[in-house]
C-alpha positions as a printed Julia matrix, in Angstrom:
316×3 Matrix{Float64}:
 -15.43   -6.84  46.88
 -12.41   -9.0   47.11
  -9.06   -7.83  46.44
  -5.79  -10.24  46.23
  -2.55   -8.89  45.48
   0.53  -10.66  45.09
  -0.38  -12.99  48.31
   2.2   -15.89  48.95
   1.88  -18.67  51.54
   5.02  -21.23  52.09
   5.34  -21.43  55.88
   8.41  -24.27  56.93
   6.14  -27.13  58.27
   2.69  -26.14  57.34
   0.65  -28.99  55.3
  -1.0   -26.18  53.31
  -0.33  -25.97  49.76
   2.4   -22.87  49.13
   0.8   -20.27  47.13
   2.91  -17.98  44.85
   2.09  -14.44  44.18
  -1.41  -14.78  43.24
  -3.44  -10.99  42.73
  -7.1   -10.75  41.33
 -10.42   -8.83  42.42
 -14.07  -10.33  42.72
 -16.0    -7.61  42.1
 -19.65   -7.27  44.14
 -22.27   -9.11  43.13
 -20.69  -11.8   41.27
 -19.73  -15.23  41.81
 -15.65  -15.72  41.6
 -14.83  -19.77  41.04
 -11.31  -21.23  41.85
 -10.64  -24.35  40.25
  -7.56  -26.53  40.27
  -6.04  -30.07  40.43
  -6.11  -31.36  43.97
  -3.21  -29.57  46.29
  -2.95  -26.42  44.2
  -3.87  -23.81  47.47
  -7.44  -23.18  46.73
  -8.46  -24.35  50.73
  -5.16  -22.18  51.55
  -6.48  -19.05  50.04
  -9.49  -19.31  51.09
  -8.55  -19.85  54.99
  -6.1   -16.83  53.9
  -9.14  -14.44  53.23
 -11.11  -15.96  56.31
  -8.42  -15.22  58.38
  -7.79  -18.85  59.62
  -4.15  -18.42  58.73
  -1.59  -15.63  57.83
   0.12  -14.86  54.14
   3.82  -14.98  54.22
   3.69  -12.05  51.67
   1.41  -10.05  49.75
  -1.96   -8.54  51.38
  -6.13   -9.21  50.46
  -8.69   -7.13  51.41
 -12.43   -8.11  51.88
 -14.8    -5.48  51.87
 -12.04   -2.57  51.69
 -10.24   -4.43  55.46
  -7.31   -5.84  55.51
  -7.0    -9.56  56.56
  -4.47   -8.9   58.75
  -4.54   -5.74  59.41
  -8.24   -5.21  59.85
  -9.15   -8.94  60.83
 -11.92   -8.17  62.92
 -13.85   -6.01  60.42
 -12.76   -8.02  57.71
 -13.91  -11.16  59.28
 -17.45   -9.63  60.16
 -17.93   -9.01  56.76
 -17.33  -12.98  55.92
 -19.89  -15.51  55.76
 -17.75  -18.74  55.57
 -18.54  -22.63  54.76
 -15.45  -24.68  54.84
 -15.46  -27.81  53.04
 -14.25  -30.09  56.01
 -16.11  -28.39  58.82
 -15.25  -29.9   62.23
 -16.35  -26.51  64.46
 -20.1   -28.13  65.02
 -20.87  -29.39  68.47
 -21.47  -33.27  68.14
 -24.46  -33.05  70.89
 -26.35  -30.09  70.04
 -29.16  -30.0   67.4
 -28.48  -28.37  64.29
 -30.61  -25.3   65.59
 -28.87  -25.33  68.77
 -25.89  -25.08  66.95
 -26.94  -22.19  64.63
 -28.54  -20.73  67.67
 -24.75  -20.69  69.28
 -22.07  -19.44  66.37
 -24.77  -17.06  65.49
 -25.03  -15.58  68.91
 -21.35  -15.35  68.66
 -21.8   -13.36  65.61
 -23.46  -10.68  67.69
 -27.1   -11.37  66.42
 -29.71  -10.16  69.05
 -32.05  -13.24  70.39
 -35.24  -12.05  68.82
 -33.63  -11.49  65.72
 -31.58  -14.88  65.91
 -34.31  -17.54  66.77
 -35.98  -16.09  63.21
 -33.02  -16.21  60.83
 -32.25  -19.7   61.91
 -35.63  -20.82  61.27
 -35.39  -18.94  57.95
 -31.43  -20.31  56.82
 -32.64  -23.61  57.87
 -35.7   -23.94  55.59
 -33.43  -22.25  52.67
 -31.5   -25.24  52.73
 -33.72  -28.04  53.58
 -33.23  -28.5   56.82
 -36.52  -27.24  58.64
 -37.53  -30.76  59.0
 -34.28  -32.04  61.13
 -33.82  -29.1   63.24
 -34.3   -30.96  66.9
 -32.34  -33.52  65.4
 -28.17  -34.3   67.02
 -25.55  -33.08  64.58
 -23.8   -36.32  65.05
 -26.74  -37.48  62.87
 -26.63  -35.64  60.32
 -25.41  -37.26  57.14
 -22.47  -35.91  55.12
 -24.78  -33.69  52.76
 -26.81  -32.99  55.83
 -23.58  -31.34  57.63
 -22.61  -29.56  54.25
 -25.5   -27.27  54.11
 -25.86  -26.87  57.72
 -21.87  -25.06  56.9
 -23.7   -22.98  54.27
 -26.53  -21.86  56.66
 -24.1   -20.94  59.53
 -22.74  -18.7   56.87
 -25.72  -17.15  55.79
 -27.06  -16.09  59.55
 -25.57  -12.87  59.75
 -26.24  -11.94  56.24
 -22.65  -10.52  55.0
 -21.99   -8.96  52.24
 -18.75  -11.32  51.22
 -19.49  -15.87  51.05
 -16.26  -17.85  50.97
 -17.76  -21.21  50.13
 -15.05  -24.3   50.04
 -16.28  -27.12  48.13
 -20.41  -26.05  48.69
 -22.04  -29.12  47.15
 -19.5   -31.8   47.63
 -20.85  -35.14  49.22
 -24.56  -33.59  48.85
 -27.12  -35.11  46.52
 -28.59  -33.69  43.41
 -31.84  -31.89  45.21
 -29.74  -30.9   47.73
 -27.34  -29.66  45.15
 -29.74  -27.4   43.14
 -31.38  -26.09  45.87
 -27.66  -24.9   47.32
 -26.94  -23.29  43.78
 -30.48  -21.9   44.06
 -28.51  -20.2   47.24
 -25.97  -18.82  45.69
 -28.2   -17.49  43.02
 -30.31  -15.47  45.19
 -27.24  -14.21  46.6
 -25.72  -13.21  43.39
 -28.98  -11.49  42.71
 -28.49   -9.49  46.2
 -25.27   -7.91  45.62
 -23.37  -10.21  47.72
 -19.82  -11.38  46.59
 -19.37  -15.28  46.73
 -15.84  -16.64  46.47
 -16.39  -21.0   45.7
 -13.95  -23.82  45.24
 -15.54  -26.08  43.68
 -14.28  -29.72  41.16
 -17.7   -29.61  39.63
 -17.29  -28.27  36.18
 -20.83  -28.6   35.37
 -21.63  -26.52  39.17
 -18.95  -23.94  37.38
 -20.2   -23.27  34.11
 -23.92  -23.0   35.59
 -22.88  -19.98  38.74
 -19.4   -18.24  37.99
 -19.49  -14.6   35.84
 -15.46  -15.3   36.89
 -12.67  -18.57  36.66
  -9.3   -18.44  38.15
  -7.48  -21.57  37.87
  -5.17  -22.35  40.4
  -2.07  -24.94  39.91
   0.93  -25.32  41.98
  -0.08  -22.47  44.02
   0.09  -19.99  41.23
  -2.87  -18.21  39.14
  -2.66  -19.4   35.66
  -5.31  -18.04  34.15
  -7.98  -15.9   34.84
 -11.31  -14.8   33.25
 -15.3   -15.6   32.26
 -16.63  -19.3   31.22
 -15.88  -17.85  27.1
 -12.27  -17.25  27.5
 -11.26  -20.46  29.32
 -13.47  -22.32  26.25
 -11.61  -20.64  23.66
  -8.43  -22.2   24.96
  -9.77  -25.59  23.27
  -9.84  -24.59  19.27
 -11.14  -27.44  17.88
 -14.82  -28.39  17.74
 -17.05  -31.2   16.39
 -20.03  -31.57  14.47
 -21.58  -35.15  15.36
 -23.97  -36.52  12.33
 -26.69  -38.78  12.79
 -27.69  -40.72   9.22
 -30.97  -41.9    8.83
 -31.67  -45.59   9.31
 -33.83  -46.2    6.3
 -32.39  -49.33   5.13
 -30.49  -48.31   2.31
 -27.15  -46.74   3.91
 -24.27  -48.56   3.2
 -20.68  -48.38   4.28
 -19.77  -47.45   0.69
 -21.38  -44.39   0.73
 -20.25  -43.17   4.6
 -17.14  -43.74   3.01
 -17.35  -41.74   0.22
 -19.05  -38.55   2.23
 -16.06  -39.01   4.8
 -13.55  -39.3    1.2
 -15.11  -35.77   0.41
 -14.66  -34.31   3.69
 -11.37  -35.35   4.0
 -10.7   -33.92   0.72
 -11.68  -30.36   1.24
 -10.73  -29.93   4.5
  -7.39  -30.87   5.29
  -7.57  -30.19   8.93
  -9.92  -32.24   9.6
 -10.56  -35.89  11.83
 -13.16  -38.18  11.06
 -14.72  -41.17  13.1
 -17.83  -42.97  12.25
 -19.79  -45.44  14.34
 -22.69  -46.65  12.98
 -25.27  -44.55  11.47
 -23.28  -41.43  13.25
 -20.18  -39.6   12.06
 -17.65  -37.14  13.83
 -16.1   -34.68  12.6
 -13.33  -32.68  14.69
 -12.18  -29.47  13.03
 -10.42  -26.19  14.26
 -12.17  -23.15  14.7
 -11.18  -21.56  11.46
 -12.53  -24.41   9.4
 -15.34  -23.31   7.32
 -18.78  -24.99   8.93
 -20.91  -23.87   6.13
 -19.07  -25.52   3.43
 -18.82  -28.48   5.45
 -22.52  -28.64   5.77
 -22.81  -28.34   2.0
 -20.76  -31.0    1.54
 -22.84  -32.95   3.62
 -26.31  -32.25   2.27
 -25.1   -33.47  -0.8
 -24.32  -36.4    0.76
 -26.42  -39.73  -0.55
 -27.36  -40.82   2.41
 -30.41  -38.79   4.62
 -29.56  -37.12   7.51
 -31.25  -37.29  10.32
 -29.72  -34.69  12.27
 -26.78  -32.49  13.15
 -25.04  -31.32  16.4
 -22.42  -28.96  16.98
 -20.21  -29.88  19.73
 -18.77  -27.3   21.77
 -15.48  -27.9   24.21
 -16.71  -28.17  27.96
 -14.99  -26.71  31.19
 -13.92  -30.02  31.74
 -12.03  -30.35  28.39
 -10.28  -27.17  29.34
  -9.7   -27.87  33.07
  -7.58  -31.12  31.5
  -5.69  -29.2   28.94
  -4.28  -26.75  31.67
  -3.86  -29.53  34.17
  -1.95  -31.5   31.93
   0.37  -28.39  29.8
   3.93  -28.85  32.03
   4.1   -25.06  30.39
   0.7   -23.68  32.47
């Protein structure tokens, strides 16, 4: 488990973002996602709960040890992939590598020349483990970071920015990863900009902005910030549909529900409506529609949608 409470972070000359009071658990076994517009602290805190730098305020416990107080246990319980990682030796293969931070870790050689050979395949990398580091591609780099963090198998992931700057295979086989990990027990704190990456792993959302916590909860609360909805209709093409008649369906609509916006293109209307708007009148009204329908979908707000409301609100 993670526990935050009340940390704060505004050190006279640090480039770190300040952070202001921010307090929230991530309990074990799920996967807690900080999102946020660029500069809001999410790198801070997590180099806060690595240990990489010290709060100003406030304390965090990983695992039941304090950062600070217990740094040593606290760290040992920390597997962490930072998303600029500049610790890798330029020279040394990627196994080499692993080979080293793990043995640092305090894994036993026997032990160690196995788990490398088994992080390295989990992440793609079996076939480019002779190969220099200063070869390795940007994606290439990325998940060797997330296989460095999974060598001594801790119970806690801090994982900055996972699948930035990686492809799409190499993306789905990292949230494969974190999957498996979920599915362990294992508590994974991410960063992450991808919305889509966020609405796929996280039972958990805090967004960060100007260093504070503005909201926090699962994937269903942060959607329920946007009200309104849309129902997209797609009118047959059979000829016979003319303008007149889109006209008078959208006429009807507009009618009965006040609330309402309507925009047509083509053969497709859309209709944006709040969330108390009654959807089974609506499609009544529209089966009795003259023109055939060809098919109806219910749009429902995306992370995205909501990551630009909060972004945007001066009052968030």
């Amino acid at each position: 488990m993670i526990e935050v409470n009340s940390i704060q972070f505004a050190y006279r000359g640090s480039k770190s973002p300040a952070l202001d009071c921010v307090s929230f658990q991530a309990q074990v076994g799920s996967v807690f996602t900080l999102l946020g517009p660029n500069g809001a602290g999410k790198t801070t805190l997590v180099r806060i709960l690595a240990g990489l730098i010290l709060p100003s305020s406030g304390n965090a416990r990983v695992c039941g040890h304090d950062v600070v107080a217990g740094a040593t246990a606290a760290r040992a319980s920390i597997g962490l992939a930072l998303g600029e990682e500049r610790s890798f030796y330029y020279r040394l293969s990627g196994a080499q590598n692993l080979e080293f931070f793990g043995g640092l870790s305090g894994l036993r050689r026997k032990v160690l020349h196995h788990r490398v050979l088994e992080v390295m395949r989990l992440l793609g990398l079996e076939g480019d483990m002779k190969l220099p580091y200063m070869k390795y591609s940007t994606g290439m780099r990325k998940r060797l970071g997330i296989a460095r963090a999974l060598l001594a198998n801790p119970p806690v992931y801090l994982l900055d920015e996972p699948n930035s700057g990686v492809d799409p295979a190499s993306a789905s086989q990292i949230r494969s990863v974190i999957r498996n990990l979920r599915a362990q027990g294992c508590t994974i704190l991410m960063t992450t900009h991808y919305m889509e990456e966020a609405e796929r792993l996280s039972d958990t959302i805090g967004f960060l902005k100007s260093g504070r916590l503005a909201k926090i909860g699962d994937l269903s609360s942060f959607k329920r910030l946007i009200t309104r909805r849309a129902l997209v209709v797609d009118f047959a093409d059979d000829g016979q549909t003319e303008e007149s008649a889109l006209q008078t369906v959208k006429g009807r609509l507009a009618e009965q529900f006040r609330a309402v916006m309507l925009r047509s293109s083509g053969k497709k209307l859309e209709i944006s409506f709040n969330g108390q708007t009654d959807v089974n009148r609506m499609l009544h009204v529209l089966s009795q529609a003259e023109i055939p329908i060809k098919g109806i979908a219910l749009m429902e707000p995306s992370l995205e949608d909501v990551f630009l409301r909060l972004a945007e609100d001066p009052n968030v």
